[in-house]
C-alpha positions in Angstrom: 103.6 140.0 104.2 103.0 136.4 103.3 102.0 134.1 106.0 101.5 130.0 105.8 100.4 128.1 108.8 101.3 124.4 108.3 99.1 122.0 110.7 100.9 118.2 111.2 102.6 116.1 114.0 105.8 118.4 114.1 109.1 117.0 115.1 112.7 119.2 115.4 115.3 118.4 117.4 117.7 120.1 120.1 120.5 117.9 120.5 122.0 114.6 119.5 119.8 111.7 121.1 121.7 109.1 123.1 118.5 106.8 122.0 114.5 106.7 122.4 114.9 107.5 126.0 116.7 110.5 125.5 113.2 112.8 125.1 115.1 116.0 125.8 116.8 115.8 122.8 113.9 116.3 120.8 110.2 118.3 120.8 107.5 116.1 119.1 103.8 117.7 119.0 101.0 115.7 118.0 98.7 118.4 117.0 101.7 120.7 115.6 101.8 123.7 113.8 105.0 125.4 112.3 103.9 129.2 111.2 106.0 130.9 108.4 106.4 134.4 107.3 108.7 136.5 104.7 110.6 132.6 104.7 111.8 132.5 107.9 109.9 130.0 111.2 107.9 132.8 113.6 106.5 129.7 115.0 106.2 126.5 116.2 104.8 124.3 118.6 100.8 123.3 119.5 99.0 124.2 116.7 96.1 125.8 118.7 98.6 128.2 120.8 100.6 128.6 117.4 97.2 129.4 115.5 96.8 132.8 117.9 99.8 134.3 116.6 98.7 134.4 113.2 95.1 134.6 112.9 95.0 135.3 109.0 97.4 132.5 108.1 97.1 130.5 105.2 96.1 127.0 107.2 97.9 123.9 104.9 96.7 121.1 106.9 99.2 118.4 106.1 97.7 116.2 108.5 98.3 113.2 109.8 101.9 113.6 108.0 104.5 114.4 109.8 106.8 117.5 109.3 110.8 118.6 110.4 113.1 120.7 108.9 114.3 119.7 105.7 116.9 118.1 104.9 121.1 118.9 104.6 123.5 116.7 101.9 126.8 117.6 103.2 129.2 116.6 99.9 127.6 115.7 96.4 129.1 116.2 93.3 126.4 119.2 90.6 128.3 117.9 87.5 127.8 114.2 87.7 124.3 114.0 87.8 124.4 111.9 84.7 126.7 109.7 85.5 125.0 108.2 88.0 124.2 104.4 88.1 127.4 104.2 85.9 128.9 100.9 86.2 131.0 100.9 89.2 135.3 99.7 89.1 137.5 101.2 91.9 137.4 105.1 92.6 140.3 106.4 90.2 139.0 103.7 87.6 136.0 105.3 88.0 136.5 108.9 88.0 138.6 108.5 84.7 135.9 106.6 82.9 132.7 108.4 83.9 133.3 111.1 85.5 136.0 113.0 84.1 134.7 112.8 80.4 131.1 114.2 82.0 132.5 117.1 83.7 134.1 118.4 80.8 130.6 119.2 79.3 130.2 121.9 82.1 132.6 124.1 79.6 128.8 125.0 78.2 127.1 127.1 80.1 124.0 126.0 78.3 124.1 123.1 79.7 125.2 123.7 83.2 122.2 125.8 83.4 120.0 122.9 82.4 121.6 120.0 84.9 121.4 122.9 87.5 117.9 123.1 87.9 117.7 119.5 87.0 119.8 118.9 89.8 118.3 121.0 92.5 114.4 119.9 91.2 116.1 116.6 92.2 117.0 117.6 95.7 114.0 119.2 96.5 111.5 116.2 95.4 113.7 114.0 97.9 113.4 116.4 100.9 117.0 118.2 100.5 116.8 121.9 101.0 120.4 122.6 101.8 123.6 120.8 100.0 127.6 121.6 99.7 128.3 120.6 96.3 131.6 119.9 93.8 130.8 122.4 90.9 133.4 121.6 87.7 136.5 123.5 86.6 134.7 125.8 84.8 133.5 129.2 86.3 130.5 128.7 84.1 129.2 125.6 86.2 129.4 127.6 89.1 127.2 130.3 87.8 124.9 127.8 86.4 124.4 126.2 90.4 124.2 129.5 92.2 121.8 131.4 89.9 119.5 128.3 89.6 119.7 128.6 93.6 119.0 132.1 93.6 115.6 131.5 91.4 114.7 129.4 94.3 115.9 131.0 97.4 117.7 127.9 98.1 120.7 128.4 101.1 123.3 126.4 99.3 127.1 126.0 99.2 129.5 124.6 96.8 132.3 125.9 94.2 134.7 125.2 91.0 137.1 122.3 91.6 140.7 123.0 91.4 143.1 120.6 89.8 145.9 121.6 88.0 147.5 117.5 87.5 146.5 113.9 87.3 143.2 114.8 84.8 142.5 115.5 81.6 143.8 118.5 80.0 140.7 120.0 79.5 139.8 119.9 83.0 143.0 121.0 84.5 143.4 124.8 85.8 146.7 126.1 86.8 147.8 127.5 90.6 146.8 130.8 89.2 144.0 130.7 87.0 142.4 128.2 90.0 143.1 131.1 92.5 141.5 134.2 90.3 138.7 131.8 89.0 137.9 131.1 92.4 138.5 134.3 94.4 136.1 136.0 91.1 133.5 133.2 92.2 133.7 133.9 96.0 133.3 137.8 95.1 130.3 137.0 92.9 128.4 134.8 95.2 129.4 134.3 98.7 127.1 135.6 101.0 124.6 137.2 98.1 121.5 136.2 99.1 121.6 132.5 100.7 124.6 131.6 98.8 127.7 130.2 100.7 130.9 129.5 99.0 133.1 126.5 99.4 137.0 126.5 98.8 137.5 123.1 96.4 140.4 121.5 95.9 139.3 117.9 94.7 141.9 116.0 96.2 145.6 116.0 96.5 146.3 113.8 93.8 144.7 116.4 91.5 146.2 119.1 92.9 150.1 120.1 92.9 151.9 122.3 96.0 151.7 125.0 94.0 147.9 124.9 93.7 148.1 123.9 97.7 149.6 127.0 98.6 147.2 128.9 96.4 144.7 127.2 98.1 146.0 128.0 101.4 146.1 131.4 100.5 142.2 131.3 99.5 141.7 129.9 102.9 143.5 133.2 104.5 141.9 135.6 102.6 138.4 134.5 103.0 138.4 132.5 106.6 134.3 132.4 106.4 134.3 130.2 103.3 133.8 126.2 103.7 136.2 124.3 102.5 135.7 120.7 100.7 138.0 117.7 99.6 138.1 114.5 99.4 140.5 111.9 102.0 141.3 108.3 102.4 137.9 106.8 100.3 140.4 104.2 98.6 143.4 102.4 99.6 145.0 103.0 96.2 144.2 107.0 95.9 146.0 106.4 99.7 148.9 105.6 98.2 149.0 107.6 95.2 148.8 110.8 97.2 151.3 109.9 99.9 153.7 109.1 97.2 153.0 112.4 95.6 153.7 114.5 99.1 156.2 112.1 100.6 157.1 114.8 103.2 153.6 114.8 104.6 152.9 112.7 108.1 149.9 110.5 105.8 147.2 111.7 104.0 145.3 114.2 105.9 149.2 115.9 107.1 149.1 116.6 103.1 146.1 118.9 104.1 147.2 120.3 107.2 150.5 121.3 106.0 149.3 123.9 104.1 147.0 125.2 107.1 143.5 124.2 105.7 142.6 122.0 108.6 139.7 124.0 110.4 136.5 123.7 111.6 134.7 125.1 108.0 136.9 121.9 106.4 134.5 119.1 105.0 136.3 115.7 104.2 134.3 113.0 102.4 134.6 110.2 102.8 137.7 109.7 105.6 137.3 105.8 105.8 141.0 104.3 106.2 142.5 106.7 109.0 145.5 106.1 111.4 145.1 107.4 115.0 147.1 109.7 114.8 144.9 111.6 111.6 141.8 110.8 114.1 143.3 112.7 116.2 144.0 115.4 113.8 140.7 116.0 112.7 139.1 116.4 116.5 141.9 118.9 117.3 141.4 120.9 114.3 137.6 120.6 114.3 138.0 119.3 110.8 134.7 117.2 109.6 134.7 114.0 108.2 131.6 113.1 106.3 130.1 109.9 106.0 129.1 109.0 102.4 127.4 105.2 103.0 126.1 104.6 99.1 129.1 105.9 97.0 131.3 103.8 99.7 129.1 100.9 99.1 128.8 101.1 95.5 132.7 101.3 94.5 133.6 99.2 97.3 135.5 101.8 99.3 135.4 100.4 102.6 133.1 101.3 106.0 133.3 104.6 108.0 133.8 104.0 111.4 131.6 106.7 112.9 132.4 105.6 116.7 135.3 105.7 116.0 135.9 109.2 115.3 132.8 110.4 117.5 134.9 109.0 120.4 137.8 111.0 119.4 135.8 114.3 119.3 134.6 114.5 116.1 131.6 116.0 114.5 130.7 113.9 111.5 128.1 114.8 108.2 126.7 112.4 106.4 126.2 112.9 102.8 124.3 111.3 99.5 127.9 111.8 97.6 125.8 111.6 94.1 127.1 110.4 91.1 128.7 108.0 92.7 126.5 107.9 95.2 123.1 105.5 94.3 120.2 108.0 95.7 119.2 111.7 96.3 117.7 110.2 99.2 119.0 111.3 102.7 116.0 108.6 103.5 118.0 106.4 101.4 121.0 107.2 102.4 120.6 106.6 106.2 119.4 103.6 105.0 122.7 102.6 104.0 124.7 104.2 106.6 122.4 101.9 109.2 123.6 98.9 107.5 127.4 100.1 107.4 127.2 100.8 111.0 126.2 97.4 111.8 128.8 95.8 109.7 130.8 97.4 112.6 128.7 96.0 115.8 127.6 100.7 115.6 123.8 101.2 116.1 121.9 104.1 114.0 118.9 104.8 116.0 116.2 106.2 114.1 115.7 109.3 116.2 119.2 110.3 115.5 118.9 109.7 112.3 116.9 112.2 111.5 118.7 114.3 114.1 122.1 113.8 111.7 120.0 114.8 108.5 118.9 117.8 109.6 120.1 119.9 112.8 123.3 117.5 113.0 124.4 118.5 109.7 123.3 122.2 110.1 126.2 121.7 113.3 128.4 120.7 111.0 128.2 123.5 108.9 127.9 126.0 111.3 124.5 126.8 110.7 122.2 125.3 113.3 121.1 129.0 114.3 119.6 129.0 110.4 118.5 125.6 109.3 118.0 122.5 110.8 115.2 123.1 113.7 111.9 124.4 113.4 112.9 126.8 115.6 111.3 130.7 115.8 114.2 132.4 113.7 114.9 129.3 111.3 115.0 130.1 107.9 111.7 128.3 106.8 113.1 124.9 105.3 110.6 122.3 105.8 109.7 118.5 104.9 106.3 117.0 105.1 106.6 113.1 105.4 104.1 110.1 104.5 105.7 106.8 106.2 102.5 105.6 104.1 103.3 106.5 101.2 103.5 102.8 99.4 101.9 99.6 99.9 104.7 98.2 101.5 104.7 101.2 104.3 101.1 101.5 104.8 101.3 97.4 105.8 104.0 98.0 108.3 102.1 101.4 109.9 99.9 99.2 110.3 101.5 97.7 113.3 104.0 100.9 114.0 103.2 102.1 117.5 105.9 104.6 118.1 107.4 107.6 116.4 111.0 105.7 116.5 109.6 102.7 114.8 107.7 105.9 112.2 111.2 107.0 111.4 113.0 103.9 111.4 110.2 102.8 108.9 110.7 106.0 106.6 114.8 105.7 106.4 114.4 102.1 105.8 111.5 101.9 102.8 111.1 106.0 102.1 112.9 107.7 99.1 110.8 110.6 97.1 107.6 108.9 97.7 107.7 109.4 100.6 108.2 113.5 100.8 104.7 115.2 100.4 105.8 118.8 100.2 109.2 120.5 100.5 109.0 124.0 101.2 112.4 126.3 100.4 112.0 129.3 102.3 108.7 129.0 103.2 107.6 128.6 99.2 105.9 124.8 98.2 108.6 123.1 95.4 107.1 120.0 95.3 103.5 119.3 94.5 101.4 116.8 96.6 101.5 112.9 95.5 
């Protein structure tokens, strides 16, 4: 039995805040202590009571950093890890130019294997313990992210995009082949360990009714799988897909028509939306996830998160790399503050960090495993230096709260900031 007692100011949360006053939403201890065994949480809380429970613990003392459950990416694409910081045009511009011809290297399981543990060494040095990810067309690419998972007990979701038009030919499936690929893929990994599977049609321009209907029929047969597409990032892609489903309401009825509107559905990026598909996705429970740098960088347009929040929506928020700019959740909350205020929308630091971590687990429908520091959390932990450069250290200086802490560390923090990231309870990043 292996057990590691972690000493720092601890900070998990219980609900969404409603802002600083809102201290119910929220435990912060000073003196805090978050115990681990066999990688799941025993234990957290006051480090002295907390130190009694476990008397021959392993002490890290990661004091005076502060430490919360890691963090949660909620749509980010494995294969286009090196195609990020490609010069930016409009989305479909851009997915034919860069991302299209990088994808299509995924056919070599060689190389998947390589950008998979590239990739997840990438997540873990920026805090991210848990991410729902766009594997390629190829089976292959899925093994490669799955088994590099599995080497470090990482719980992550993703699976193979389906798209059987609208891209090259060697990155085109058919209705069935994307059907057996995928059903092969949920048999060999969902649920195996901390592996979670994720329906993916990219989006409805790539996909024809056929392939829809095959989809649907995924979604049937395996009702505990996530589900992931894309919706309304571009005005263009808007347009294209409409025209290519003129019998659908707009561009989320595409979706709905074939019955894959449900509360395991994630839909990046969900920017230009009628009322009427607002209302859609709080009936169904559908989620639309905020992806602030990608939206930024190919000028996509702003999420309005009040909006859809005051409909009934639960929204994720998301790094979205390649086109995404950062691996940062820091990062991108950054970005997401500074979209919100484009819109007269506040981003308060303590929810924030709320959104990154238990409010994404919500999302996903697993806030009874990740997320919290909770007893009975799977033991998925950040440790935090909002000193971490020069240009932090000089504003702690005059930080006298644990808002202005966090506000500090999603406004100037990125992977200097992340001390330690522990994936089940095991360290996977050394100490700066």
């Amino acid at each position: 039995m292996t057990e590691t007692l972690l000493r720092g100011r601890t900070l998990t949360f219980h609900h969404r805040p409603e802002g600083v006053e809102d201290s119910a939403a929220y435990t912060y201890v000073e003196d805090g202590a978050v115990l681990m065994r066999n990688g799941m949480i025993v234990a957290s809380g006051n480090y002295d009571q907390v130190r009694t429970q476990a008397p021959g613990a392993e002490v890290v003392d990661h004091r005076p950093h502060l430490i919360t459950a890691g963090f949660i990416d909620t749509h980010v694409h494995f294969p286009q890890v090196q195609v990020i910081a490609s010069w930016g045009s409009q989305l479909l511009d851009w997915l034919n130019g860069y991302v299209f011809p990088e994808e299509a290297r995924f056919i070599d399981p060689v190389h998947g294997d390589e950008m998979a543990g590239r990739f997840l060494d990438l997540l873990t040095d920026h805090g991210t313990t848990t991410a729902v990810a766009f594997c390629s067309v190829h089976s292959a690419s899925v093994d490669a992210y799955f088994g590099a998972a599995a080497a470090r007990n990482m719980r992550m979701i993703g699976g193979k995009v389906m798209m059987d038009r609208n891209a090259p030919e060697n990155l085109r499936d058919t209705p069935q082949s994307g059907f057996d690929d995928s059903a092969a893929l949920i048999g060999k990994w969902h649920g195996k360990g901390r592996a979670g599977y994720a329906i993916s049609p990219r989006f409805a321009i790539t996909s024809t009714p056929e392939q829809m209907e095959m989809t649907a029929a995924l979604v049937q047969q395996h009702s505990d799988c996530h589900i992931q597409t894309h919706l309304s990032e571009n005005r263009d892609e808007i347009a294209f897909a409409t025209s290519l489903y003129p019998d659908a309401h707009d561009y989320l009825g595409i979706y709905e028509d074939y019955g894959l509107l449900n509360d395991k559905m994630l839909l990046g990026h969900a920017i230009h939306l009628s009322n009427r598909e607002v209302d859609t996705l709080a009936a169904t429970g559908a989620h639309p996830v905020f992806c602030p740098t990608s939206n930024l960088f190919l000028g996509s347009g702003l999420f309005d998160d009040a909006r859809l929040r005051g409909a009934g929506t639960t929204n994720g928020i998301a790094s979205d790399i390649g086109a995404g700019t950062s691996y940062s959740m820091l990062q991108t909350l950054n970005e997401g503050y500074k979209v919100l205020q484009l819109q007269n929308q506040s981003l308060h630091a303590l929810q924030a960090f709320d959104w990154i971590t238990r409010g994404n687990a919500q999302v996903l429908g697993l806030a009874d495993k990740i997320g919290t520091l909770d007893a009975g959390s799977e033991a998925d932990v950040v440790v935090l230096d909002a000193r971490a450069t020069p240009a932090m250290a000089l504003r702690m200086e005059r930080v006298e709260s644990l808002a202005d802490e966090l506000f500090l560390l999603q406004t100037l923090g990125d992977d200097r900031a992340i001390v330690k990231t522990y994936v089940a309870g095991e360290p996977c990043k050394s100490a700066q």
